[in-house]
Biopython code that builds the backbone (N, CA, C, O; Angstrom):
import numpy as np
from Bio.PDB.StructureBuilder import StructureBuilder

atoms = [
    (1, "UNK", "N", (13.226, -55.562, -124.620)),
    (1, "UNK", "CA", (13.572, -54.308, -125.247)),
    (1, "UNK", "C", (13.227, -53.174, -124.288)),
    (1, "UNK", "O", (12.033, -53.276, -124.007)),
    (2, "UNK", "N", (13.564, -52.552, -123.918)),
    (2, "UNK", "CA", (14.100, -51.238, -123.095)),
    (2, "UNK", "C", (13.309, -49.917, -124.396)),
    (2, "UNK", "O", (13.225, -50.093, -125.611)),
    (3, "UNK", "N", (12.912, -48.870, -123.732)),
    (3, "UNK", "CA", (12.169, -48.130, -124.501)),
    (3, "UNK", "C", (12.154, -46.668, -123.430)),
    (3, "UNK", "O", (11.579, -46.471, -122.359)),
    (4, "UNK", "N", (12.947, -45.901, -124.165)),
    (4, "UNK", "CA", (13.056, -44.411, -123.832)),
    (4, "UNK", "C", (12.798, -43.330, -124.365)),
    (4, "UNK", "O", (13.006, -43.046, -125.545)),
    (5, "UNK", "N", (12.251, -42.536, -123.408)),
    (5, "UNK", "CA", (11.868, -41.025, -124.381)),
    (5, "UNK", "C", (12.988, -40.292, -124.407)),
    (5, "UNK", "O", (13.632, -40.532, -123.386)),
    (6, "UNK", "N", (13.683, -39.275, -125.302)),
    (6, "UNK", "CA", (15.334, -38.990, -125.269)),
    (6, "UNK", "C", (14.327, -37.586, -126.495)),
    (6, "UNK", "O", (13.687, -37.529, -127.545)),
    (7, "UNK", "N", (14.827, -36.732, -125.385)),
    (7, "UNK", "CA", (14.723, -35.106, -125.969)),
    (7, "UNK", "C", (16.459, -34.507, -126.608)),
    (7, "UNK", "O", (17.527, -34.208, -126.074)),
    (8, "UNK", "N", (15.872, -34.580, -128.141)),
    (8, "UNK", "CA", (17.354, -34.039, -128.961)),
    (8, "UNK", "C", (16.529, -32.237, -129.642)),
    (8, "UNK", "O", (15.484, -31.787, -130.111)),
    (9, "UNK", "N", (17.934, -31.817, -129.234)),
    (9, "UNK", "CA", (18.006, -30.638, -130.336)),
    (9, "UNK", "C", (17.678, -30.505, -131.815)),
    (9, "UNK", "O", (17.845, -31.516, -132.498)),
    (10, "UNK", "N", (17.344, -29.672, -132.261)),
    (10, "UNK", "CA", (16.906, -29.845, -133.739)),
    (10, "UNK", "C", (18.060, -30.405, -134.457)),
    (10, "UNK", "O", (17.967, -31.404, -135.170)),
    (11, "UNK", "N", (19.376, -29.614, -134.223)),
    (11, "UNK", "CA", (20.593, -30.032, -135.134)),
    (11, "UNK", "C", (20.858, -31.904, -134.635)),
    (11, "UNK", "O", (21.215, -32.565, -135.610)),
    (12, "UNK", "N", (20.775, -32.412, -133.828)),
    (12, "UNK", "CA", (20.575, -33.664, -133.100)),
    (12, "UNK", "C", (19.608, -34.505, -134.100)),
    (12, "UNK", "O", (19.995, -35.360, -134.897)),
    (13, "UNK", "N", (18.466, -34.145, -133.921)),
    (13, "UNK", "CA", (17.465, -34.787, -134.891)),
    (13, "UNK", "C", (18.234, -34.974, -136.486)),
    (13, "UNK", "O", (18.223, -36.014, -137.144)),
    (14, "UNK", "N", (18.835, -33.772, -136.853)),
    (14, "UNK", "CA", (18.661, -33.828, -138.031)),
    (14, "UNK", "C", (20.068, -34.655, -138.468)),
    (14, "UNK", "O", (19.988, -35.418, -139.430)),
    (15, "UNK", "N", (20.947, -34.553, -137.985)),
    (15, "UNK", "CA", (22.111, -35.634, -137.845)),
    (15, "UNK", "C", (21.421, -37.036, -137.660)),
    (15, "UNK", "O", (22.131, -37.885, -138.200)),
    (16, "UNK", "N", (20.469, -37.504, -137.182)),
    (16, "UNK", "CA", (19.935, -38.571, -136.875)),
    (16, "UNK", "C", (19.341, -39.065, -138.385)),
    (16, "UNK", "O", (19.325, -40.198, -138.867)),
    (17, "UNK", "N", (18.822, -37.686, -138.989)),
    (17, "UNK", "CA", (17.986, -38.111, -140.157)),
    (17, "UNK", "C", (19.086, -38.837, -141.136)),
    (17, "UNK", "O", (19.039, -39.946, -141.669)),
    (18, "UNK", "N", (20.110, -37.800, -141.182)),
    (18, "UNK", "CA", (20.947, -38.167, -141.899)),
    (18, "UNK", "C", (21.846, -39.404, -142.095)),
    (18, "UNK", "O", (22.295, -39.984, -143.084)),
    (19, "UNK", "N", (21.953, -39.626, -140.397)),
    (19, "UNK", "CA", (22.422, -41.171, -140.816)),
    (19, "UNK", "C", (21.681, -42.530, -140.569)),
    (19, "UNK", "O", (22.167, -43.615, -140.249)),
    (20, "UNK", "N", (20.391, -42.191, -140.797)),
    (20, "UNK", "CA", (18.983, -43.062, -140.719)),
    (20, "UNK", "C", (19.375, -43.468, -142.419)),
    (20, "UNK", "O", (19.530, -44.594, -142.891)),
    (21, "UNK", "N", (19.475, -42.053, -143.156)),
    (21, "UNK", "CA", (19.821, -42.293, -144.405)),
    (21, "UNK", "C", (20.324, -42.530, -145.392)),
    (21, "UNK", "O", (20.047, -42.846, -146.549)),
    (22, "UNK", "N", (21.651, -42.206, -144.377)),
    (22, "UNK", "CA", (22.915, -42.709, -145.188)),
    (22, "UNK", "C", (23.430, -44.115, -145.119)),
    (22, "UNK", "O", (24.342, -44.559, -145.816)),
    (23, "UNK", "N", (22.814, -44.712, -144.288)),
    (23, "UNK", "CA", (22.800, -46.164, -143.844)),
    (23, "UNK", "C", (21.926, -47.199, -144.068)),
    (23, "UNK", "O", (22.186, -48.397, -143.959)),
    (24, "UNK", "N", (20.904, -46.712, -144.378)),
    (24, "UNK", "CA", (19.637, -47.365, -144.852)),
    (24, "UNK", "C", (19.110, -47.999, -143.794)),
    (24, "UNK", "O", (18.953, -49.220, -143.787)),
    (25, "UNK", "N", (18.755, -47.141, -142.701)),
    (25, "UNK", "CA", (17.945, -47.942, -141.556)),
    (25, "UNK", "C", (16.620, -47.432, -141.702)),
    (25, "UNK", "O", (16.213, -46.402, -142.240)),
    (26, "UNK", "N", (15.920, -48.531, -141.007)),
    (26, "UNK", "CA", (14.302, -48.431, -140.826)),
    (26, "UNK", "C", (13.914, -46.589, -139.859)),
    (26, "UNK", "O", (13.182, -45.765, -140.408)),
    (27, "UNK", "N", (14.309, -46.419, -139.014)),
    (27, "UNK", "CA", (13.701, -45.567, -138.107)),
    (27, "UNK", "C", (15.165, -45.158, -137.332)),
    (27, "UNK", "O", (16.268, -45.704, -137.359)),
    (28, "UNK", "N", (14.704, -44.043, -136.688)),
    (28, "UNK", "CA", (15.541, -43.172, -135.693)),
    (28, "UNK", "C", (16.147, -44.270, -134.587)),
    (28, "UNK", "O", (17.286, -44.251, -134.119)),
    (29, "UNK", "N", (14.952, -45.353, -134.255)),
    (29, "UNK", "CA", (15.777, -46.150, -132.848)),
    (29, "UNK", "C", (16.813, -46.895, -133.656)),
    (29, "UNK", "O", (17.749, -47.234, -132.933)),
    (30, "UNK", "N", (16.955, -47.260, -134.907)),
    (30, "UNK", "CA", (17.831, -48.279, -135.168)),
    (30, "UNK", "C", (19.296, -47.188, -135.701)),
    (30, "UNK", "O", (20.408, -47.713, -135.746)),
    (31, "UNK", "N", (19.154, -45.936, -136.010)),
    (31, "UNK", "CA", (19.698, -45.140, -135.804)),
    (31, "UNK", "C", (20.888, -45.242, -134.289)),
    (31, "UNK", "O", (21.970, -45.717, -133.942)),
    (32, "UNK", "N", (19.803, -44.467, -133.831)),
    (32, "UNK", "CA", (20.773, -44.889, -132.628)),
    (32, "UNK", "C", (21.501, -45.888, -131.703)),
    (32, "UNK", "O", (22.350, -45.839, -130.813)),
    (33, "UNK", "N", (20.753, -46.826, -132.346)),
    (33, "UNK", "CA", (21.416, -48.091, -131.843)),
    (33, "UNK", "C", (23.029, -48.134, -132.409)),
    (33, "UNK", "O", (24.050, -48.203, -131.725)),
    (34, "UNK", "N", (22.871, -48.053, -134.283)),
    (34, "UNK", "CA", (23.782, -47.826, -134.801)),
    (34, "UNK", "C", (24.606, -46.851, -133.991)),
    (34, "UNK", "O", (25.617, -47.390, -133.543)),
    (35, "UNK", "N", (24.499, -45.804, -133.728)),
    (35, "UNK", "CA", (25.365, -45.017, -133.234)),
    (35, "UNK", "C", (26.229, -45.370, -131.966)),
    (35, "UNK", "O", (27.421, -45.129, -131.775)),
    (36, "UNK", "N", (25.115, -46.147, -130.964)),
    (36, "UNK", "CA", (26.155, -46.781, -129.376)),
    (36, "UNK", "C", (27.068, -47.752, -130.323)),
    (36, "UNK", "O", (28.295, -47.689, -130.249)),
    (37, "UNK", "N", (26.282, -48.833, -131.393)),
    (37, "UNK", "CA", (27.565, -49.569, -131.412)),
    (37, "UNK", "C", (28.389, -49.709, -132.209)),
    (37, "UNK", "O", (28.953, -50.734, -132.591)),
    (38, "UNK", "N", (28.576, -47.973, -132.703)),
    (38, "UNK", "CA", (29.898, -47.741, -133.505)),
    (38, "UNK", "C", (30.778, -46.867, -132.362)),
    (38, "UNK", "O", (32.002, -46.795, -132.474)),
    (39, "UNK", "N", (29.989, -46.140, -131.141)),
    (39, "UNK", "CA", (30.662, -45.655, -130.513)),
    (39, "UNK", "C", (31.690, -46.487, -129.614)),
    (39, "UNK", "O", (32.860, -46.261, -129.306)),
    (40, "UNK", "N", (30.412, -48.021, -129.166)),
    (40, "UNK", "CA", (31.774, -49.003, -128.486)),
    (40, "UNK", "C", (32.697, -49.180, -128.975)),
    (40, "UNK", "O", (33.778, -48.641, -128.736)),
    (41, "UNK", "N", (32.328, -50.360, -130.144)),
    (41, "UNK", "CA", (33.800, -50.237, -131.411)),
    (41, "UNK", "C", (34.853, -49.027, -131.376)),
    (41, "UNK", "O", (36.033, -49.153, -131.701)),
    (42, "UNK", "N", (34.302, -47.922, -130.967)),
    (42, "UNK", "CA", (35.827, -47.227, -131.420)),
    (42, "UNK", "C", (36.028, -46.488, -130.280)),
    (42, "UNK", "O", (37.093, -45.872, -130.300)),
    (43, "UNK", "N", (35.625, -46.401, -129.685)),
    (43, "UNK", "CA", (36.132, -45.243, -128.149)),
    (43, "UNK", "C", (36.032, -46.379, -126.899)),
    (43, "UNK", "O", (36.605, -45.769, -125.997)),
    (44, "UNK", "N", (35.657, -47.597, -126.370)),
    (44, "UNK", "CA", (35.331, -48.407, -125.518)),
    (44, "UNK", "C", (36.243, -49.071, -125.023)),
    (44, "UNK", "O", (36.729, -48.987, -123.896)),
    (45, "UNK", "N", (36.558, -49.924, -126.082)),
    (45, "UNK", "CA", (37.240, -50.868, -125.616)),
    (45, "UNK", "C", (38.538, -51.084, -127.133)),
    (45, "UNK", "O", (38.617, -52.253, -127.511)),
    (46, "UNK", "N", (39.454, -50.058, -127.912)),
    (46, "UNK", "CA", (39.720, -50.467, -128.461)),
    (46, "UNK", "C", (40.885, -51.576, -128.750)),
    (46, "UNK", "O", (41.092, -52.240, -129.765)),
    (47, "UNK", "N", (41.648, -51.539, -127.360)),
    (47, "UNK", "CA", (42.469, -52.744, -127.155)),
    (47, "UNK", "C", (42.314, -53.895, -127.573)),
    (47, "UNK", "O", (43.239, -54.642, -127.894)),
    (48, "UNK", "N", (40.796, -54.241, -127.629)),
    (48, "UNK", "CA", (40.060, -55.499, -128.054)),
    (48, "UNK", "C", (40.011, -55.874, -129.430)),
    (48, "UNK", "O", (39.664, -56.992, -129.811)),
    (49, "UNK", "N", (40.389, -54.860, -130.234)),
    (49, "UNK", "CA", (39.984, -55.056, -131.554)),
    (49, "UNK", "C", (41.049, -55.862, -132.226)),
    (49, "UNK", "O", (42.216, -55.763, -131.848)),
    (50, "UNK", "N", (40.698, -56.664, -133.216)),
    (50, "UNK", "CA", (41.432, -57.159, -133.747)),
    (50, "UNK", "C", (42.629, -56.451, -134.429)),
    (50, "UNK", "O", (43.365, -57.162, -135.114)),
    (51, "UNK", "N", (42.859, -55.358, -134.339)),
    (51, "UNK", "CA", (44.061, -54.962, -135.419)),
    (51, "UNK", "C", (44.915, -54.221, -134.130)),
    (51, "UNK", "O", (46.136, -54.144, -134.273)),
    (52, "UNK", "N", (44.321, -53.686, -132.904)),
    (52, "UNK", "CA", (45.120, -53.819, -131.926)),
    (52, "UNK", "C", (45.906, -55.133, -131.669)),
    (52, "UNK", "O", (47.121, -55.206, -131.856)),
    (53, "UNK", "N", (45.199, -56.092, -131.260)),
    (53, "UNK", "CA", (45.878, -57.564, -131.054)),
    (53, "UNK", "C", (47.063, -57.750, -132.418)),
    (53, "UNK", "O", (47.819, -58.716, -132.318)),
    (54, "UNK", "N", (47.142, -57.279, -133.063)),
    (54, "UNK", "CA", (47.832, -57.550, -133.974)),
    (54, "UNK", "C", (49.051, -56.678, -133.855)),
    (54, "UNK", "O", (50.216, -56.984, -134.110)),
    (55, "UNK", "N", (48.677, -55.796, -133.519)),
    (55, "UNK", "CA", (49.938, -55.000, -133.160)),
    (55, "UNK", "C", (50.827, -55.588, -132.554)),
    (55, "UNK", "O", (51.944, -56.017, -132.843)),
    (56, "UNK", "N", (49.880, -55.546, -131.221)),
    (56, "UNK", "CA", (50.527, -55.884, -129.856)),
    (56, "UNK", "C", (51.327, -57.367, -130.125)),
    (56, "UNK", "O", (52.185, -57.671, -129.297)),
    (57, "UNK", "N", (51.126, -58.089, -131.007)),
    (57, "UNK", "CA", (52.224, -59.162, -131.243)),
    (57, "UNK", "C", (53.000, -58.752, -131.639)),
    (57, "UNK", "O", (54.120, -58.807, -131.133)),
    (58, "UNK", "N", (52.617, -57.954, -133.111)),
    (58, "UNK", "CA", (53.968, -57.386, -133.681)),
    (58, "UNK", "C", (55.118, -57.101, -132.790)),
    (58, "UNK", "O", (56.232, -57.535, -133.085)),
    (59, "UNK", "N", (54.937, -56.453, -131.804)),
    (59, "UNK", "CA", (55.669, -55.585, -131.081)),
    (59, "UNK", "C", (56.384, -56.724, -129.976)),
    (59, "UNK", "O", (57.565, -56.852, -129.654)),
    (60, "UNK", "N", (55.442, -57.310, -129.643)),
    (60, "UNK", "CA", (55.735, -58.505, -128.379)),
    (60, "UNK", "C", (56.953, -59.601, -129.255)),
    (60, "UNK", "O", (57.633, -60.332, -128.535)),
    (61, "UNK", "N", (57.166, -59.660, -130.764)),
    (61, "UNK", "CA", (58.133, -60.608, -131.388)),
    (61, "UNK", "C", (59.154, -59.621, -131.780)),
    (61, "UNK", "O", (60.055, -60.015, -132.521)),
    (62, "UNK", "N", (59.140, -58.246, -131.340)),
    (62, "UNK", "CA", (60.345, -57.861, -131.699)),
    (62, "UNK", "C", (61.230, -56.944, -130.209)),
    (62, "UNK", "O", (61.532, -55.766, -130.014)),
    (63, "UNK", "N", (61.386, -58.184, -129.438)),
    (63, "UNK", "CA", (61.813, -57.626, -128.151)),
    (63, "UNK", "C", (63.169, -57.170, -128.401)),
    (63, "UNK", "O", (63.724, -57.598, -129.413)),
    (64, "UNK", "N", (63.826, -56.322, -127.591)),
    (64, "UNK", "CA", (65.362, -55.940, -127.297)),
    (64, "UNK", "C", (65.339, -54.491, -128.482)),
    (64, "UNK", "O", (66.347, -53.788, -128.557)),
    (65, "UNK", "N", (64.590, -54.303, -129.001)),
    (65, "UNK", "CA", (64.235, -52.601, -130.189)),
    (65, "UNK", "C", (64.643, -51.701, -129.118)),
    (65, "UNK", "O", (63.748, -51.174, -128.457)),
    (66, "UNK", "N", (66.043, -51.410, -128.809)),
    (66, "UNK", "CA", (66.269, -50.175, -128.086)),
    (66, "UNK", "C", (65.575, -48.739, -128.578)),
    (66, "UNK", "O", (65.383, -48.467, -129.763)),
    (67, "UNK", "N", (65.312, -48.069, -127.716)),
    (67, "UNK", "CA", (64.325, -47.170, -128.009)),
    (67, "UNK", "C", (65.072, -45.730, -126.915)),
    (67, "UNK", "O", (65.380, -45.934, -125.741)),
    (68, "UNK", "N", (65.234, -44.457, -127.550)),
    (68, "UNK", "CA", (65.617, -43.407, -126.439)),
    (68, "UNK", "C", (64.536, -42.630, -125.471)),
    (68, "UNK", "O", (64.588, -42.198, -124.319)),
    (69, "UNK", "N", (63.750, -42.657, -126.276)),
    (69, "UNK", "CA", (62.655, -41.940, -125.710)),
    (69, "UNK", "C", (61.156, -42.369, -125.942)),
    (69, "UNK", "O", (61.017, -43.409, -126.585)),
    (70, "UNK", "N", (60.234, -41.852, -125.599)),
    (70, "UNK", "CA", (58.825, -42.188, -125.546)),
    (70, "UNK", "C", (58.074, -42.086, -127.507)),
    (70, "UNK", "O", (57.292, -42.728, -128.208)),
    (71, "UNK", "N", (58.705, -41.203, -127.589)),
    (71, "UNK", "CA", (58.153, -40.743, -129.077)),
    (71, "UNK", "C", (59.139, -42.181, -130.120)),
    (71, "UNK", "O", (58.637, -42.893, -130.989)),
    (72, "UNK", "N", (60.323, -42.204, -129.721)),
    (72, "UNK", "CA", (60.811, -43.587, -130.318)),
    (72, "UNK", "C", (59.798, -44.513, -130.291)),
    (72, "UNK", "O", (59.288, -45.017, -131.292)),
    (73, "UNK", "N", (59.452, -44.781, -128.941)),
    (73, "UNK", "CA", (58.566, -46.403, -128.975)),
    (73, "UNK", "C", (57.184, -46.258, -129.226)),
    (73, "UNK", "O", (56.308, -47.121, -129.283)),
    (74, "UNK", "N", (57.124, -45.034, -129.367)),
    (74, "UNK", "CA", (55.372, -44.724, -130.218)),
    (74, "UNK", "C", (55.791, -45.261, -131.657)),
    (74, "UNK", "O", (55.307, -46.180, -132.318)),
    (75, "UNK", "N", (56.713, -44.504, -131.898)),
    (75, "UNK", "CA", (56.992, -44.809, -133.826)),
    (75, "UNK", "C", (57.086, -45.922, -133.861)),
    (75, "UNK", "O", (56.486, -46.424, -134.811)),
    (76, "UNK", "N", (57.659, -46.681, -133.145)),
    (76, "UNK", "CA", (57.632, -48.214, -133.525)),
    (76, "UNK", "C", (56.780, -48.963, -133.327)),
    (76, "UNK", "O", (56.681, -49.846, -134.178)),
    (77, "UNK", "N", (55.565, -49.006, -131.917)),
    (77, "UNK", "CA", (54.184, -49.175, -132.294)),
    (77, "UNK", "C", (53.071, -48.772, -133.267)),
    (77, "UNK", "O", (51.919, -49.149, -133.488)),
    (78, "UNK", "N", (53.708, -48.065, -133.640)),
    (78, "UNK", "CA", (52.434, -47.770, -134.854)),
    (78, "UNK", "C", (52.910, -47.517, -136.010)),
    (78, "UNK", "O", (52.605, -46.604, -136.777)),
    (79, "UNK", "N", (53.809, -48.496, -136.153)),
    (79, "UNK", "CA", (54.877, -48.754, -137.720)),
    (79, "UNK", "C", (53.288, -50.011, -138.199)),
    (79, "UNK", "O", (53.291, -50.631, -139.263)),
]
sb = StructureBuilder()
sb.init_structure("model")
sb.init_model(0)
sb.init_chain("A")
sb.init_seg("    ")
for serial, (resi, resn, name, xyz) in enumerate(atoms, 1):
    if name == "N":
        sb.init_residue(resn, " ", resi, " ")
    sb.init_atom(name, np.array(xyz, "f"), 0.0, 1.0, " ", f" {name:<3s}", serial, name[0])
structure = sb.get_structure()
């Protein structure tokens, strides 16, 4: 276990309290733990996630979807 001193702002702290509490964790470190690994999950790596992969088939079984432009083949990825 790795162990750091980490200077937060008051408004920092108190966001911390809050989701110490809204989550039902023991203490501030499990806090933040929570916080890196909701931040991986969603800003990291989200290609990885399962409902990406799911897409990306979707899309991969419906080859030849002529499309005109960029905003076309967005709409149809994220149908």
């Amino acid at each position: 276990m790795v162990q750091a001193i980490v200077n937060l702002g008051e408004h920092q702290d108190r966001l911390l309290t809050i989701i110490k509490g809204k989550f039902g964790l023991k203490n501030k470190s499990d806090a933040v733990n929570f916080i890196i690994t909701k931040y991986e999950e969603e800003l990291l790596e989200p290609q990885l996630r399962p409902e990406y992969i799911k897409k990306l088939n979707r899309v991969e079984k419906q080859k030849g979807i002529p499309f005109k432009n960029i905003s076309e083949l967005r709409k149809i990825i994220e149908e």
